[in-house]
C-alpha atoms as one frame of an Amber mdcrd trajectory, in Angstrom:
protein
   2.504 -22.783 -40.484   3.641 -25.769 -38.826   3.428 -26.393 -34.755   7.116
 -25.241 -33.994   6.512 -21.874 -36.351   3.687 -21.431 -34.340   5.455 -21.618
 -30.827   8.182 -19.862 -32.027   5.568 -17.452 -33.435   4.098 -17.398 -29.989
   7.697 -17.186 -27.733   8.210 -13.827 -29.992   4.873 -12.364 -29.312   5.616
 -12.703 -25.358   9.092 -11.374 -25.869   7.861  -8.745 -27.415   4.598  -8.097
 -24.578   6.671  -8.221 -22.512   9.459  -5.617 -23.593   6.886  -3.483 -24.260
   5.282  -3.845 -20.496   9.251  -3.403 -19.097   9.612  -0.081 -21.182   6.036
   1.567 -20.370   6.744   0.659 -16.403  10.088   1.787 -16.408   8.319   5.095
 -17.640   6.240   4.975 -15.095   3.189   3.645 -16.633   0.761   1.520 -14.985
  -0.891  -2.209 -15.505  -4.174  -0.532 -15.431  -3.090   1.701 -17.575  -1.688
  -0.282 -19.744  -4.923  -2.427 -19.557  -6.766   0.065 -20.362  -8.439  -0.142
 -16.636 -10.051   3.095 -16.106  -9.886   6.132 -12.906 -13.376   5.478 -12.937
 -12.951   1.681 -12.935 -10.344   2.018  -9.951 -12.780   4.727  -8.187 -15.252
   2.321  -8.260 -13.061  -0.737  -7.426 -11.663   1.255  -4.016 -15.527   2.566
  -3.189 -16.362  -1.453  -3.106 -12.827  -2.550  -1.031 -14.030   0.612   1.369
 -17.097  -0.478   1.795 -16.417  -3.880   2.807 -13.230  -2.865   5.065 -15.944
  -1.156   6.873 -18.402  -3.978   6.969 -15.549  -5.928   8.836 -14.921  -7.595
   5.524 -10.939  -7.439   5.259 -10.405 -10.617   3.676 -12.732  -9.138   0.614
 -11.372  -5.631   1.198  -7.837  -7.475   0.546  -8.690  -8.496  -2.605  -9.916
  -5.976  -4.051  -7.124  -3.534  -2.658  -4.782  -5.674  -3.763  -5.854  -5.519
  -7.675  -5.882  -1.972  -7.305  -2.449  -2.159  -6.252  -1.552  -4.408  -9.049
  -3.180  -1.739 -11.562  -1.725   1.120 -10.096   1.613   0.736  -8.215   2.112
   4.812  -7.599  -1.133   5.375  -5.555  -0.554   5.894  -2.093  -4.602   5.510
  -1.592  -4.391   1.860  -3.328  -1.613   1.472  -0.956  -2.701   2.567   2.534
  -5.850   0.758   1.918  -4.251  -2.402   0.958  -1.809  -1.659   4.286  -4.737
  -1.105   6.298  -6.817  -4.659   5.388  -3.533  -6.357   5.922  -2.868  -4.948
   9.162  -6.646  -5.888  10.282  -5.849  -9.525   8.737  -3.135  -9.610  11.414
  -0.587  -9.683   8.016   1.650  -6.784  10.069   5.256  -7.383   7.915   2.818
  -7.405   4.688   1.121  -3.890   5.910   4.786  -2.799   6.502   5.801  -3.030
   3.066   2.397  -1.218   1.952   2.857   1.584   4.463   6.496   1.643   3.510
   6.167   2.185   0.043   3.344   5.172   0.591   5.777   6.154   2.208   8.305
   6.910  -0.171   5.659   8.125  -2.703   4.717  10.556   0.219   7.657  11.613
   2.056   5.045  14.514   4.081   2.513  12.361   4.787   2.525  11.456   8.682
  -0.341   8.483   8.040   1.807   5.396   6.982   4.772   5.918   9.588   2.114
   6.031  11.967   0.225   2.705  10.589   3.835   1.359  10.277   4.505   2.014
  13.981   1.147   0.604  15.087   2.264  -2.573  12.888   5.567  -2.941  14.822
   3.724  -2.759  18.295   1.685  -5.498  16.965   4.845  -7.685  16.089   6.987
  -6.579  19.346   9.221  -4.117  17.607   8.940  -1.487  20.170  11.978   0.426
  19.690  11.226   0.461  15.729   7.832   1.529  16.679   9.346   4.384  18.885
  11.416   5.701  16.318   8.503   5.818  13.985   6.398   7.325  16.588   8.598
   9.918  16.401   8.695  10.653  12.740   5.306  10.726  12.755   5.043  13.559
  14.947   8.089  15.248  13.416   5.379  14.855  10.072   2.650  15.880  11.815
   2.303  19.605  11.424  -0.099  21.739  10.969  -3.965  21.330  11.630  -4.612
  18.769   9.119  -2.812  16.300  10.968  -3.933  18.049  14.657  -5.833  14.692
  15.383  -3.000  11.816  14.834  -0.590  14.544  16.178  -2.556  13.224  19.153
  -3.067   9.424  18.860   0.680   9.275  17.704   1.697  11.134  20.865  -0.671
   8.836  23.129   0.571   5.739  21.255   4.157   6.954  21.963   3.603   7.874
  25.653   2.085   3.975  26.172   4.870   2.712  24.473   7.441   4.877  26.571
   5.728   3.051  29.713   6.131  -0.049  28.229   9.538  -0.027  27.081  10.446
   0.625  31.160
């Protein structure tokens, strides 16, 4: 085989990679899955970003969020965890688009509006922060949310002061 058989060999074999990738993501497949990246692998992966968020590490915790997120796309964990080392990076319209798209994966779940509205505050968006303020606590029902029921309505009642 000569060198253009070869590259045209090659060009084929990416065509074809990557129709393959297109088809299992449009089927909702994963990269890690795809990979063959483990749950286990990705367990351990998010036990070593938690443990450095919580060492103050954020620029480590990023990184190792963020190949999470690049191995699995439809985790809202992977997610909020990647949206929460951005927002400590100071990276708030990066955390938005985290917490926005845990968001849509879980429309119930009260935690990334209320990360989202924090993020806004940060950036001056008070009335955007407001309004998610108060989808928050339309979210937050129940007792498993009892505690940000509370920070959400103390974050909303600074803001109101604020915003006078």
């Amino acid at each position: 085989m000569n060198q253009r058989e070869q590259t045209d060999a090659g060009a084929q074999d990416l065509q074809t990679a990557a129709e393959d990738l297109s088809t299992m993501l449009r089927l909702g497949g994963t990269l890690g899955s795809g990979f063959g990246i483990t749950e286990a692998e990705c367990d351990a992966l998010y036990q070593l970003g938690h443990g450095l968020y919580e060492q103050g590490r954020y620029s480590d915790a990023f990184k190792a969020f963020s190949m999470l997120v690049i191995y699995d796309h439809l985790e809202p964990r992977y997610l909020m965890a990647l949206g929460g080392a951005q927002q400590m990076l100071s990276r708030y319209q990066d955390a938005l688009l985290q917490y926005g798209a845990a968001a849509l994966i879980r429309l119930d779940d009260p935690r990334p509006v209320f990360h989202s509205a924090e993020c806004l505050i940060a950036m001056g968006r008070l009335a955007e922060a407001a309004e998610s303020l108060d989808l928050a606590l339309t979210l937050c029902e129940g007792p498993a949310h009892a505690s940000l029921r509370v920070r959400a309505e103390t974050l909303r009642q600074a803001l109101q002061m604020k915003m006078q």
